[in-house]
NUMIDO-176091 format. One line per 3 residues: number of its first residue (from 1); their letters; for each residue x, y, z of C-alpha. Coordinates in Angstrom, 2 decimals, padded with zeros to 5 digits. Example, Ala and Ser with C-alpha at 12.3 -4.5 7.8 and 13.67 -1.06 7.14 Angstrom:
! NUMIDO-176091
1> AS> 012.30,-004.50,007.80  013.67,-001.06,007.14
***
This chain:
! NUMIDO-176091
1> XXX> -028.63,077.45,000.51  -027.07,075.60,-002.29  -026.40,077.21,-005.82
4> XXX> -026.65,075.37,-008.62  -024.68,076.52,-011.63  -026.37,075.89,-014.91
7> XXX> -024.33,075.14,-017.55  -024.66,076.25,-021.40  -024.43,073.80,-024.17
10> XXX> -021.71,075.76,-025.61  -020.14,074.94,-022.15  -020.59,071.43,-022.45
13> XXX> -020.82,070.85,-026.24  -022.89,068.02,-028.26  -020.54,065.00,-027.09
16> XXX> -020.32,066.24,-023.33  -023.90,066.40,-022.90  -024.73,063.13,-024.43
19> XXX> -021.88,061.51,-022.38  -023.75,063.13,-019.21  -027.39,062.38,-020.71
22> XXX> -027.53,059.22,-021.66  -026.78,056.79,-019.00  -029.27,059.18,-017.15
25> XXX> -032.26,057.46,-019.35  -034.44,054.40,-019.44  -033.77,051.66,-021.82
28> XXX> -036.71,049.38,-022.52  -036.25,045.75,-023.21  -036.72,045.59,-026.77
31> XXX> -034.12,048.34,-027.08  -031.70,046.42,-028.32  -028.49,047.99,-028.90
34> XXX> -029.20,050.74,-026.35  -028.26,054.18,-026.48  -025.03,055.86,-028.31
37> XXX> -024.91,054.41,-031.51  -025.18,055.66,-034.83  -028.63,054.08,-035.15
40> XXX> -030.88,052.45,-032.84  -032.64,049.13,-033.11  -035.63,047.44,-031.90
43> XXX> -036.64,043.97,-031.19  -040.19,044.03,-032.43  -040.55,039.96,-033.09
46> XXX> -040.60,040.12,-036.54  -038.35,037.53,-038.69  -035.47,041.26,-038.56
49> XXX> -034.96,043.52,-036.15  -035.72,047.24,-036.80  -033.15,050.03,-037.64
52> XXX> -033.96,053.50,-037.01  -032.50,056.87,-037.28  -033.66,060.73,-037.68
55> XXX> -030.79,062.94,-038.11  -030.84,067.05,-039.22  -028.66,067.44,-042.50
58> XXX> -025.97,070.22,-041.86  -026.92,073.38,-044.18  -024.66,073.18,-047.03
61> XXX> -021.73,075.47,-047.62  -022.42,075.11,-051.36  -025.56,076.74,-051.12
64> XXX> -023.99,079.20,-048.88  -021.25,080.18,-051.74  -023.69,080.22,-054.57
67> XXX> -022.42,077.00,-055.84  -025.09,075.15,-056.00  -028.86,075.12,-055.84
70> XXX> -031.16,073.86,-052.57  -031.38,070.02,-053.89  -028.05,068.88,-052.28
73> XXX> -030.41,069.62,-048.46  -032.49,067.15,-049.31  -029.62,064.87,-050.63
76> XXX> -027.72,065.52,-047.48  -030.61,064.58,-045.02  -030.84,061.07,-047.04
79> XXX> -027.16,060.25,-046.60  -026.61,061.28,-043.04  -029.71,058.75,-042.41
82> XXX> -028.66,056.06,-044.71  -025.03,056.01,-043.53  -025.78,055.92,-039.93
85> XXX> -027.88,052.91,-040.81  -025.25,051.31,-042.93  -022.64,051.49,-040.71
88> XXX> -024.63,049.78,-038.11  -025.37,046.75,-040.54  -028.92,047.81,-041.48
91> XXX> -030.63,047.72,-045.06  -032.59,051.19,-045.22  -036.04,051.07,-046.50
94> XXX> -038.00,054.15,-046.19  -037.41,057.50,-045.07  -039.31,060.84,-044.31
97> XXX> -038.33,064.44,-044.57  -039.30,067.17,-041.88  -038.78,071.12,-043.31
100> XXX> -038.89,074.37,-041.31  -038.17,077.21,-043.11  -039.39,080.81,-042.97
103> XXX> -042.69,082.26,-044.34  -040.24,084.45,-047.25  -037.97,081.47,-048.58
106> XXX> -038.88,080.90,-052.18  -041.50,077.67,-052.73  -038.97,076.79,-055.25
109> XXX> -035.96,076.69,-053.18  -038.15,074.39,-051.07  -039.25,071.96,-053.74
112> XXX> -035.41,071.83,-054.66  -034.72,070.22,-051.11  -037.58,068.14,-051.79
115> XXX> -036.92,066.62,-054.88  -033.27,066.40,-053.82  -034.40,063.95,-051.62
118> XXX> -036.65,061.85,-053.49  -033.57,061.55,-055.93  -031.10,060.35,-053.47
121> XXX> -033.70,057.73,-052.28  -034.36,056.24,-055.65  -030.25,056.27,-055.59
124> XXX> -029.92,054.29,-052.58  -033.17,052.32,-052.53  -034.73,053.84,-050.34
127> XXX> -038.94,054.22,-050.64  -039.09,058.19,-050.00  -043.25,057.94,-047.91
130> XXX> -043.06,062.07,-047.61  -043.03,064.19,-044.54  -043.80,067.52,-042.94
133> XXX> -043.36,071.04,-043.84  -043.43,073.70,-041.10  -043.02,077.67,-040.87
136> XXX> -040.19,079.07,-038.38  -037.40,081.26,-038.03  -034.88,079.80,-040.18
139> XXX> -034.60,076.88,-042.81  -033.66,073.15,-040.81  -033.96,070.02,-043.11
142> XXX> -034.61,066.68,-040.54  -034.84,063.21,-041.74  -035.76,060.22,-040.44
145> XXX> -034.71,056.63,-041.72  -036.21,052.96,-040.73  -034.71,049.80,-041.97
148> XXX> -034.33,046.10,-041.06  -031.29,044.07,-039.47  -030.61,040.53,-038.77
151> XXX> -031.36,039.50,-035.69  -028.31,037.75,-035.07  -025.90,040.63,-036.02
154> XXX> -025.68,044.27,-035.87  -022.77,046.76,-035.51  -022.23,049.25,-033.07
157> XXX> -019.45,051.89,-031.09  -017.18,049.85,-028.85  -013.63,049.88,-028.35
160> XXX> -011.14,047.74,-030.39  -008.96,044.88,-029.36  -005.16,045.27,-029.83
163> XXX> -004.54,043.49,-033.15  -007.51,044.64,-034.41  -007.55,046.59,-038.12
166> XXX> -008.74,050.19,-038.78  -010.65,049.60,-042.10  -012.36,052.53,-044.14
169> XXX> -014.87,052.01,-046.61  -014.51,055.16,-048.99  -011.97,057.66,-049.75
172> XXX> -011.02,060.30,-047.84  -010.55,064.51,-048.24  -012.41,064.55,-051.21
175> XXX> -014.71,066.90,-049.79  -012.14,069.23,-048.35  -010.17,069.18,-051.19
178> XXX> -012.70,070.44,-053.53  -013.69,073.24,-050.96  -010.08,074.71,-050.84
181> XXX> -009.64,074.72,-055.03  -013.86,075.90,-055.00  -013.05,078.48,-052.06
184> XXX> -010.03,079.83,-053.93  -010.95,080.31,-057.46  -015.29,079.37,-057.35
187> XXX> -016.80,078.46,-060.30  -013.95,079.72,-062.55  -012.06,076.74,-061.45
190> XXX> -011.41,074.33,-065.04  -012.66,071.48,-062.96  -015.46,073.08,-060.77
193> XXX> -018.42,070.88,-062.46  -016.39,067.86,-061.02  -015.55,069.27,-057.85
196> XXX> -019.00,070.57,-057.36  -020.08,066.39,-057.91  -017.57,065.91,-054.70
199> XXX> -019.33,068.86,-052.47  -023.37,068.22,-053.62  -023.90,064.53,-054.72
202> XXX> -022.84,062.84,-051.34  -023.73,059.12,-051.57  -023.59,056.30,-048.51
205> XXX> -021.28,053.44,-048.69  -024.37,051.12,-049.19  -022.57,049.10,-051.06
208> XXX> -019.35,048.43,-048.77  -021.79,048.20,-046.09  -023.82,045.19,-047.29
211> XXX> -020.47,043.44,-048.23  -019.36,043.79,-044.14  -022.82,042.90,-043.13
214> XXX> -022.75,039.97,-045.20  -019.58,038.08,-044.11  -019.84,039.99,-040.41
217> XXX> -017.11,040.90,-040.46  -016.62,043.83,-038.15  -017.06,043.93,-034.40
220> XXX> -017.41,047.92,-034.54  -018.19,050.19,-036.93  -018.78,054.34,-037.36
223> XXX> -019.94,056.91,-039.64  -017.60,059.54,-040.65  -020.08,062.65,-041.05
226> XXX> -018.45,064.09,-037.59  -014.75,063.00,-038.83  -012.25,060.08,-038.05
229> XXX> -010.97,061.81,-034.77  -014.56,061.30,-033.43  -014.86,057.29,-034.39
232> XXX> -011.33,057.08,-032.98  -012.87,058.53,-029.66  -015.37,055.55,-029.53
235> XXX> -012.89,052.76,-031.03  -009.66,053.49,-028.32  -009.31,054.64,-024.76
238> XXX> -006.40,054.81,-021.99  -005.39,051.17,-022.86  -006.50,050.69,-026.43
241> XXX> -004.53,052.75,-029.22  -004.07,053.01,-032.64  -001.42,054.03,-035.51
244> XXX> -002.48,054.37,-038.62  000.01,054.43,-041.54  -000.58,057.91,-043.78
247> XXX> 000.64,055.55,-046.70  -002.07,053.95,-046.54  -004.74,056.66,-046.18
250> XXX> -007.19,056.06,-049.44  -007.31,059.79,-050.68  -009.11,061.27,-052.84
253> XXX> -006.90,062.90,-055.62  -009.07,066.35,-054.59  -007.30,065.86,-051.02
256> XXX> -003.91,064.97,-052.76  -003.76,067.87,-054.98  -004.96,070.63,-051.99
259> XXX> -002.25,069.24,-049.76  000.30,069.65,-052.10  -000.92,073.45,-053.16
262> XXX> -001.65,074.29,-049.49  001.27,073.00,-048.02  -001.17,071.08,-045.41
265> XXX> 000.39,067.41,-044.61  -001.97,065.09,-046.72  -003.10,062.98,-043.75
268> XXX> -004.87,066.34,-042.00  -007.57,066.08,-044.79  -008.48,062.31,-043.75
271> XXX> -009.42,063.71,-040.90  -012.36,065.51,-042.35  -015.49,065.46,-042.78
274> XXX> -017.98,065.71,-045.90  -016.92,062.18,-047.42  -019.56,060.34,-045.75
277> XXX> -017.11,057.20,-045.32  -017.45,054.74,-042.56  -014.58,053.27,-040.34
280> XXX> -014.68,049.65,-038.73  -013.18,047.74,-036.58  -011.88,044.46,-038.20
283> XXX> -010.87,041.24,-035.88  -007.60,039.58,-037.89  -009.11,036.39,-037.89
286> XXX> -012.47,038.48,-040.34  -009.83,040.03,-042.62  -007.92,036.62,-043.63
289> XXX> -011.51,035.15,-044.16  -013.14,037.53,-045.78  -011.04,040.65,-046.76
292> XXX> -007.73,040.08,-048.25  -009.30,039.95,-051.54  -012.25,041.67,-052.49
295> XXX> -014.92,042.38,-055.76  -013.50,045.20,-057.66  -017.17,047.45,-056.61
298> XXX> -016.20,046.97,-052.53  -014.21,050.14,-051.78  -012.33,048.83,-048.28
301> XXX> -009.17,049.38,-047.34  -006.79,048.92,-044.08  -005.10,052.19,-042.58
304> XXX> -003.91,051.16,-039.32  -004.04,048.78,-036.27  -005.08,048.81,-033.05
307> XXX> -002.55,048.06,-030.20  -002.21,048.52,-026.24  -000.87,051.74,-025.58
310> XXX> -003.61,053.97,-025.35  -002.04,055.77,-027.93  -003.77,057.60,-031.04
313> XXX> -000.94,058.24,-033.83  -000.30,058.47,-037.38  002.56,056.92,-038.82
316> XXX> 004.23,059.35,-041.61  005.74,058.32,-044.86  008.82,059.21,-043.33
319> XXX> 008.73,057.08,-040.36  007.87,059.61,-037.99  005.12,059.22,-035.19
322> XXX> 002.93,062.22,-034.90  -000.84,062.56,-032.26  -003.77,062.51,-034.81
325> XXX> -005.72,065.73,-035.83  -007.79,066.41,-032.55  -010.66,067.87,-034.33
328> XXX> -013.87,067.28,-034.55  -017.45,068.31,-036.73  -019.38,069.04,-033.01
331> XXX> -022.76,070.96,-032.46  -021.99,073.99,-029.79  -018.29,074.04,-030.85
334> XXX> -017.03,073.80,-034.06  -018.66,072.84,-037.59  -018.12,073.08,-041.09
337> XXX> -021.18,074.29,-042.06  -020.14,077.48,-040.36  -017.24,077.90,-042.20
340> XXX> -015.52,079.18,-038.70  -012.58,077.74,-037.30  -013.18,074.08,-038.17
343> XXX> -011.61,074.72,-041.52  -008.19,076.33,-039.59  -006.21,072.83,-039.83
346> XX> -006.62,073.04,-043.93  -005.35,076.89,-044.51
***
């Protein structure tokens, strides 16, 4: 008699089971980018297609430390919505909030995620139309995004060409940065009203986004919230490779100031996660067009290009070649919002 062996999802982790998952599952006509991108759109007939996404918003280590109050939950669950969207070419237009939390969390605490989110909406645009409030064992804040997207062009996960650019839109380590100088010192720190702006008003690269949308300029694109390692993973593989150039990096003078106090090489905190940037690929041909010069309010900027090797590797200041950061933000494995071992590579 056979045995099967079950396996955990610790075992497998979030990316291994969705790598085994999803080819396993049916994908309807009208389905049309399929499964595996950061949001998924439908061919409904209208004069757009439709963009949708629902995404949990990690539990925020500045609540956690006392840093902050509960309105950066609800801020969080509209950016990690928005940003998926954006980065696959879509305009958000509405969204909708889903709460669990336990019977003795304070009503206030809860009206703070609330009205966190219908702030961050009115930010980005976005027509908050409510939600759903639930009792269970601990607090989980779920949103859920729709939003249209030509029906011509969208942007999705594929793997570069060689000759291809690695383009971010946003800086980078900002995030991390202003953890290390809050972890270190709290709300003593001379700056910690502006750091605290860096940990608990995340905002989507909306406007970046439209700009590449526009023109069309990418043929790939990803959303930073589980790090650059993890969009590298979906832009290369064993033939396609990248070097980026650390001179290059756009970093936020949070990151640039930690590195140097830390002793941490400065590129490590690109590799982060919190900034809620968005990487994409960018054909030669788009950049000359469309790229080379830009309005002063589009925040894009080249790091690196793709080539043939099927290597990933950053290119110091000093010439040397070095294998990116291998870390990832993953579910079942490591996150930030646990404050574990995914913050190792910055102490």
């Amino acid at each position: 008699m056979e045995v099967r062996v079950l396996s955990t999802m610790n075992e497998v982790g979030e990316k291994g089971f969705l790598k085994l998952l999803l080819p396993k599952l049916f994908c309807s006509e009208d389905f049309v980018n399929g499964f595996g991108h950061d949001a998924s759109i439908i061919d409904l007939g209208l004069e757009k297609n439709i963009a949708f996404k629902i995404d949990r918003a990690p539990s925020p280590v500045s609540v956690k430390n006392l840093w902050s109050d509960y309105k950066v939950w609800g801020r969080l669950a509209v950016v990690a919505n928005v940003s998926d969207l954006v980065a696959s070419g879509a305009d958000a237009k509405a969204f909708m909030l889903s709460l669990v939390v336990p019977g003795e969390m304070e009503s206030e605490s809860v009206e703070e995620i609330v009205k966190g989110c219908a702030e961050a909406c009115q930010e980005h645009g976005v027509s908050f139309v409510g939600g759903d409030t639930k009792e269970g064992a601990e607090t989980q804040v779920v949103g859920a995004c729709i939003g249209t997207v030509d029906r011509d062009h969208h942007i999705g996960r594929k793997v570069a060409s060689a000759g291809d650019r690695l383009v971010i839109a946003g800086k980078l380590g900002g995030f991390l940065g202003a953890y290390h100088f809050l972890k270190k010192c709290g709300l003593n720190h001379p700056e910690h009203s502006t750091m605290l702006e860096a940990l608990t008003r995340p905002s989507a690269r909306v406007t970046e986004g439209r700009y590449v949308s526009y023109y069309k300029v990418a043929s790939a694109g990803c959303d930073l919230s589980d790090g650059l390692a993890d969009a590298l993973s979906c832009f290369c593989d064993q033939e396609t490779g990248v070097v980026i150039e650390e001179a290059w990096l756009p970093m936020h003078t949070f990151a640039v100031r930690a590195a140097a106090e830390s002793g941490v090489s400065l590129y490590t905190y690109a590799f982060g996660v919190g900034d809620w940037a968005i990487a994409y690929v960018v054909p030669e041909e788009s950049f000359d067009s469309h790229l080379q010069e830009l309005p002063e309010e589009v925040d894009l900027v080249t790091i690196g290009f793709f080539n043939s090797t099927g290597r990933r590797l950053v290119k110091l200041i000093s010439g040397e070649l070095v294998p990116i950061p291998d870390f990832k933000n993953e579910h079942f494995r490591s996150r930030l919002e646990d404050e574990g071992d995914y913050l190792d590579f910055i102490k």
